[in-house]
N, C-alpha and C positions, 0 to 999 in steps of 0.2 A: 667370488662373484655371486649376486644376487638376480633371479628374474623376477621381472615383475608378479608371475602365476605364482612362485613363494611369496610372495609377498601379501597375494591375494588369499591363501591358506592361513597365514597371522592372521590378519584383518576380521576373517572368519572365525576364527578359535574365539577372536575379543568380543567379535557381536556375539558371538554365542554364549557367552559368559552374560551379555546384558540381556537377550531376544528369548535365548532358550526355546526361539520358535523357528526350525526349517523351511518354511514358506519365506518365510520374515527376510532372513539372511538371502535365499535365495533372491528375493525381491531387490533388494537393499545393493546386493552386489554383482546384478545383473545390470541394476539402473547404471551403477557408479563406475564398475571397473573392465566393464565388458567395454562401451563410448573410447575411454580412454587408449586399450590396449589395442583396440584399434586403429587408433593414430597411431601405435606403435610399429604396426605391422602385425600384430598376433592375426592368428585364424578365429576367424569369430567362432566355429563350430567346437574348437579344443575351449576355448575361453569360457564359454556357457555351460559345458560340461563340467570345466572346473570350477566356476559358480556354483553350479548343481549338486557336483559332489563334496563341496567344501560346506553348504548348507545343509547337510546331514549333522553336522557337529555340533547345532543347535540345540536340539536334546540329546545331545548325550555330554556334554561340558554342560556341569550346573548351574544354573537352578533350573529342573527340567520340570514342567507339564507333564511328559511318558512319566518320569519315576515315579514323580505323585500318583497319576492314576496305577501304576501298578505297586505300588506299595497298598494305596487303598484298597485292590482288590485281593492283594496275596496277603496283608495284614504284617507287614513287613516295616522295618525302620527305614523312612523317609531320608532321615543325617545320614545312617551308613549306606543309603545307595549313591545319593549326593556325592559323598565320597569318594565311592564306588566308581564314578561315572571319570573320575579326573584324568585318573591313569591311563587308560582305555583313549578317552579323548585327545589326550598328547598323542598317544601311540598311532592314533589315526593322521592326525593330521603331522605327522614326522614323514607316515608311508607315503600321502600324497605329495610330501615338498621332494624326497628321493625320488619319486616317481616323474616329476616334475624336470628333476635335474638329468634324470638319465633321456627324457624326452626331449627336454631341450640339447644336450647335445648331440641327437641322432637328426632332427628335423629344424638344427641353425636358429633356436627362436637368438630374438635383441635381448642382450643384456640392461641393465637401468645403469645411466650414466650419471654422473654425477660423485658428489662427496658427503659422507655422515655429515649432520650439522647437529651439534648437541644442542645448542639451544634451542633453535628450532625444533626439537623432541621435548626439553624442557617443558618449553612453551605450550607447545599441542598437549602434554601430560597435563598441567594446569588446566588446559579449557576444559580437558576430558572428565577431572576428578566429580563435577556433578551427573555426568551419565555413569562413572566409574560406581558412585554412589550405588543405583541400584544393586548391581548382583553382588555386592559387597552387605548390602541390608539385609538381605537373602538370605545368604550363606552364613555371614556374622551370628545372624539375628536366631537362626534355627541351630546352628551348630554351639552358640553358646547358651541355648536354653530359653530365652529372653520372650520369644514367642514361638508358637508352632506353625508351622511350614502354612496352615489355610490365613494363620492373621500376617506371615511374611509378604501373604499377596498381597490384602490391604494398606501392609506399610511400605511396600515396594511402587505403588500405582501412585502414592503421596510424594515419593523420592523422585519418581519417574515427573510429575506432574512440577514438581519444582525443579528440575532439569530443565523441561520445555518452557517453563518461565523465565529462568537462567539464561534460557541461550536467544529467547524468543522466536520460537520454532511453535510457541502454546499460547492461544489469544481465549481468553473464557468464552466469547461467542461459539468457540469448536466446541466446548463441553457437550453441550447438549446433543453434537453427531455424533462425536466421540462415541458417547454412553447407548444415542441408538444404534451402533451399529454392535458397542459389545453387546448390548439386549442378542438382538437377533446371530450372534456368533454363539453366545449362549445357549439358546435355546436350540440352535444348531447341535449343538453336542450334547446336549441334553437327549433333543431326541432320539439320536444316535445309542448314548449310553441306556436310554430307557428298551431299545429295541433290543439290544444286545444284550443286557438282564434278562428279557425276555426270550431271546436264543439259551442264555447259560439255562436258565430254570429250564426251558425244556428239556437241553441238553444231559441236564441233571439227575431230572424226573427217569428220562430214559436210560440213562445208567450209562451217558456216551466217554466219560472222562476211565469210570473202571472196564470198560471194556476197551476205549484204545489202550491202556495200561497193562490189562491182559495181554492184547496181541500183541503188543511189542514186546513186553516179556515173555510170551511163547516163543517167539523168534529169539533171542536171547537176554542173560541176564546179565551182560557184558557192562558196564557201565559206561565205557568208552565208546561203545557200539549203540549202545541205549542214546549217547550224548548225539552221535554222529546221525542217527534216525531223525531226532528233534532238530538238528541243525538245518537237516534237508525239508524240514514239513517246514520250519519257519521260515527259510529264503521262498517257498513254494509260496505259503501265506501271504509275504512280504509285496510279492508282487502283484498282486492282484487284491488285498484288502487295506483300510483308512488303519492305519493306524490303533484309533479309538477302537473300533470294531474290534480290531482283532485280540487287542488285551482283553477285550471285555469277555469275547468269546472262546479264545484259547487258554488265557492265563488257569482258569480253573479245570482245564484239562491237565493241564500238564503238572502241574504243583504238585500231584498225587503221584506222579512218575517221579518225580526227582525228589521227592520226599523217601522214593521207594531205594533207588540208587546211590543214597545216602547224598545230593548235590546240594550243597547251602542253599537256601529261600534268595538269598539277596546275588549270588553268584550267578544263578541261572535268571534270575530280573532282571541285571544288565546284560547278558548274551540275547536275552529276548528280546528287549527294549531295543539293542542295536541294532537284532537283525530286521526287527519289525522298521524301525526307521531309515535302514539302508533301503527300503521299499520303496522309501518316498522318492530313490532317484531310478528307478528300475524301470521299465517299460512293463505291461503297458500303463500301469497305473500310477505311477511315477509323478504323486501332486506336483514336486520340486520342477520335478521337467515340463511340466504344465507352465507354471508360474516363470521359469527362466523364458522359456520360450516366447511367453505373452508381453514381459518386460522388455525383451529385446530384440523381440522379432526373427529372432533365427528358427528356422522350421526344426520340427521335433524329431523328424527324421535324421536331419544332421547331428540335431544333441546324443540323440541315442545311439549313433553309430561312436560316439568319441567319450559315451561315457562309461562303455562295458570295462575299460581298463582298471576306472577308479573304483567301479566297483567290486572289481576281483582284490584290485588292493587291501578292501575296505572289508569286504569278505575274509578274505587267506585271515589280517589281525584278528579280527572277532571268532574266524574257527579255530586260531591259536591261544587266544585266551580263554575259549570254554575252555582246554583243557591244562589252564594256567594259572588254577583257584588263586593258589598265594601271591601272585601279579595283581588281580582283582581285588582278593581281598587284604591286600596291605594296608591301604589308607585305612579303610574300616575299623581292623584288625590294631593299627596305630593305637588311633586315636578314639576305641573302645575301653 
């Protein structure tokens, strides 16, 4: 038996593969699937939650924005974090459909009625293959050499552009808001990353990166213990900083620590990356819960009280794979 909230965890995984933006998803499946499960009888406040928490897997199923910028700041391979991100992301969203299953049979959610129709999967597979297009140009285009990951943008916004012509969802009169509004989203994070340069260099200058490296090595040189310090500063982090912010300003802290504890450059990127984006459902700074909220009008207080579950789930996997290099690093590892 299938419920519709697993259903809503697929759906999620796939925009994630095309959005690679957690707002996005959130947005996307607040509009779409919260309306309908409400006809169903769902509780709107678990539903948004799990929108909420299922749009975390946006950056971290490829092709991610996070990876890029940390790759560019730790000087790290873009392909094998990509990679890197696949595993992890199954792994997540498998915890939320269990998680899912054991809730609905304690709190009687409706099952989805009905019969598989394969053609009708056919079919929708067919419409799908020009959105399908993008993160296949992506990931194709950068894992086979063909282009590097800044021109995959450019040939990805062309796939993306003839998609919405495809499906006519794209009329050329949007071009031009289209473009002002990435301007100003741009310059958004621009600023952001210019400021946070501006914290690292400080941070630099005063010597804050080898000094937390010292005191956590005076407290111990455990490496497992070392890991388990960092796990706790970055859920700390998570909750309370963008994202953006916080790679820019933390990543060059910590590089020198797990440089120290011998931890792969690209192993602790994705525990970083994850725990920095599990932020985005957290209170109180929780963009995601912001964004579900505003889409579908359920207050934030409800979200937050129904979404602490997912994110221990989402949590426990990601403190299980810091300390599960060869998990992590297989794809990589593979296909190196």
């Amino acid at each position: 038996d299938v419920y519709k909230r697993q259903v809503c965890v697929l759906v999620s995984m796939v925009l994630a593969a095309i959005l690679g933006s957690a707002n996005a998803v959130a947005s996307i499946m607040g509009a779409i699937m919260v309306p309908e499960m409400k006809e169903d009888g769902y509780p709107d406040a678990y539903t948004g939650a799990l929108c909420t928490a299922s749009s975390i897997l946006g950056p971290i199923i490829p092709p991610s924005t996070t990876f890029v910028l940390f790759c560019t700041l730790a000087g790290t391979s873009i392909k094998s974090l990509f990679m890197a991100g696949i595993i992890p992301g199954i792994l997540l969203g498998g915890g939320y459909i269990v998680k899912i299953a054991i809730d609905a049979k304690k709190r009687g959610f409706p099952k989805m009625e009905g019969t598989f129709d394969g053609k009708a999967l056919a079919k929708a597979f067919v419409r799908a293959i020009p959105a399908l297009l993008v993160p296949t140009i992506i990931l194709g285009g950068v894992m086979g050499g063909f282009f590097t990951p800044t021109e995959s943008g450019a040939v990805a916004v062309f796939a993306a552009m003839f998609a919405g012509f495809f499906y006519k969802t794209l009329k050329i009169k949007d071009i031009p808001a289209m473009l002002n509004r990435t301007a100003i989203s741009t310059a958004a994070i621009f600023l952001i990353m210019a400021f946070g340069n501006i914290i690292s260099w400080s941070m630099a200058m005063e010597g804050i990166p080898q000094l937390l490296t010292n005191g956590i090595l005076s407290l111990t040189t455990n490496k497992y213990i070392v890991i388990a310090i960092m796990l706790v500063i970055m859920i700390i982090v998570g909750c309370f900083l963008d994202a953006t912010a916080a790679l820019i300003i933390f990543v060059p802290v910590f590089l020198p620590l797990t440089a120290y504890i011998g931890m792969d450059p690209l192993h602790f990127g994705l525990i970083f990356c994850i725990m920095i984006i599990i932020g985005l459902a957290t209170p109180p700074v929780g963009m995601s819960l912001f964004v579900t909220s505003n889409v579908t009008g359920i207050r934030l207080s409800e979200l937050c009280k129904e979404i602490w579950p997912f994110v221990i789930v989402a949590l426990g996997i990601t403190c299980a794979l810091a300390y599960l290099p060869n998990v992590v690093m297989f794809l990589p590892n593979l296909l190196t």
